[in-house]
C-alpha angles and dihedrals in degrees: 000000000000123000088247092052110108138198120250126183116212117192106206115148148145100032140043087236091069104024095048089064090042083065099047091056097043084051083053099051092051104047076057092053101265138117129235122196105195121214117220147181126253086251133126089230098055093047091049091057098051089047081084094057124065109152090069137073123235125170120198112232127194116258148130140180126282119246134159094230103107089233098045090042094052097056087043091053082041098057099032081061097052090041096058084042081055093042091044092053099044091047091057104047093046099035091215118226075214149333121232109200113200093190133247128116101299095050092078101067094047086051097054091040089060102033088057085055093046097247117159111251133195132180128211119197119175101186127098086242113044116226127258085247091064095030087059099033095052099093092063090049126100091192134029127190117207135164118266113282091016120107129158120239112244087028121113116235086217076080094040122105120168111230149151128231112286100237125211118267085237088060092098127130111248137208107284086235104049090046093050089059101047084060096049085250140133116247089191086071131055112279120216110187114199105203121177100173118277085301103043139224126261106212089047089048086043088050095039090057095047092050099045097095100042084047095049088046084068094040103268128147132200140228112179134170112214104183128253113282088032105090143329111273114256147162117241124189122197116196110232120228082259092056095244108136115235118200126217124192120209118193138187101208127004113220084168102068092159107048086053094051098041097044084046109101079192125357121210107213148147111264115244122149098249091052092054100053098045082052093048086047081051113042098236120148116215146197107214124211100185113222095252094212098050116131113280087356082279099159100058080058096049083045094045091051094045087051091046093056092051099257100123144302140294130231135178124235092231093064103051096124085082094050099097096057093045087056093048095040096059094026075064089050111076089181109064086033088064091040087056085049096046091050088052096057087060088054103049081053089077110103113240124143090038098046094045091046093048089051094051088054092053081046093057102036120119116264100249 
């Protein structure tokens, strides 16, 4: 390390949509010299991801989600408490340059940690409604990254920068071929990835399930990721009325994003924010279910202004019995197929690791 690298603590836990572009960050600042320590939660979600990743440091930190239910409140007082004991600690042994909160539940503790300690903070929140974690922390915060058009009332727009979420160097598109394979696929047939966040979603993998067969029947394979906990991975194949043998691949957990999103002629996916902006890296078209219980139904925002932008469709969960004729119906259309992928292209256009990265440094920098 140079004399001029500095420590930065990134708090990113509990699920791939804040802790992927916690990684991404951590892999910029070190490619600048500098040394990330990630913050994560105590979930198996969390552990399998950093698995890939060896050459960084992550630390797990208590936390849970707030509820008003006593039971579900007390944990969450319980574990608050242990994670600013954790912060506090970890604060004072690395003596951070900065910490980057990406919100969920495991992202306060740290905050206030730092913030006590005078630590500079800044919060990064990629979805069109900003969560209640980054609603609440703002006012500790020197710098707050936002999607474009989105602000939060209360907050200065002297904090304010306007940025996308910073996406993974593995996150490439890749020959057709080559991710196919990957995938135990054939390139040579249209590809469908099902793709309910790194810990699924039960109604797609329920509809994914019931619509195997009539989409194999055209030719169709599948790639869905079930989520880990919600089935062994395995391999199906459908005869099709022709008697041609078409192969569908389900899998618990996808350590290839990529390859998925690059073999996929259309995903069908939630809509978090993480999700969109690897799509749009990748070139993918969706069509979007919102989670309909996501916090402040943010979920069907970030999908409308995907949508909006030409990206892909939306489509509500309650109406999933129509689901298989509308993927058929534009898997069969080249062209809009080619117009989604076009429009994506805009929108991975927007800056996002460099500029953050570029603006941290400007956070940290010595007062002259």
């Amino acid at each position: 390390m140079s004399a001029l690298s500095r420590t930065f603590l990134l708090s990113c836990g509990g699920t791939g949509g804040h802790l992927s572009p916690g990684i991404a960050l951590a892999e910029g600042l070190a490619s600048r010299g500098h040394r990330a320590v990630l913050l994560i939660s105590q979930k198996k979600v969390d552990a399998r991801l950093a698995q890939k990743y060896p050459a960084l440091r992550f630390e797990p930190i208590p936390g849970s989600p707030f509820g008003a239910h006593p039971g579900v409140l007390g944990r969450f007082v319980v574990s608050q408490t242990k994670g600013f004991a954790a912060g506090l600690k970890l604060v004072r042994s690395l003596r951070p340059a900065a910490i980057v909160g990406f919100g969920g539940f495991t992202t306060a503790s740290v905050i206030l940690a730092g913030s006590m300690h005078g630590v500079p903070v800044a919060l990064h929140e990629a979805n069109r409604v900003p969560g209640k974690a980054v609603r609440h922390l703002a006012r500790f915060a020197r710098r707050v990254y936002l999607p474009t058009g989105v602000n939060i009332p209360g907050v200065a727009s002297k904090k304010i920068r306007a940025a996308g979420l910073p996406v993974r160097a593995e996150i490439v598109r890749l020959p057709r071929a080559e991710a196919a394979g990957r995938l135990g696929l054939d390139p040579s047939k249209k590809i469908l990835a099902v793709f309910g966040g790194s810990q699924g979603a039960t109604p797609l993998n329920a509809w994914a399930r019931a619509a195997v067969g009539e989409l194999a029947n055209q030719g169709v394979q599948l790639a869905c990721v079930t989520g880990m906990g919600k089935g062994a991975a395995e391999f199906t194949e459908y005869a099709t009325s022709s008697g041609r043998l078409v192969r569908s691949a389900w899998i618990p957990f996808c350590d290839d994003v990529a390859a998925l999103l690059s073999a996929a002629d259309l995903v069908v996916a939630r809509a978090g924010a993480g999700s969109l902006a690897e799509f749009a890296q990748i070139g993918a078209p969706a069509i979007l279910i919102p989670y309909p219980q996501a916090a402040d139904d943010h979920q069907r925002a970030n999908a409308s202004w995907f949508a909006a932008q030409g990206g892909g469709v939306v489509v509500d969960q309650n109406t999933l019995g129509d689901l298989t004729a509308q993927v058929t119906e534009l898997l069969s259309n080249e062209i809009r197929l080619n117009a989604h992928r076009q429009a994506l292209v805009r929108i991975a256009a927007e800056p996002a690791l460099n500029f953050i990265l570029d603006d941290l440094a400007t956070l940290v920098a010595p007062v002259a």
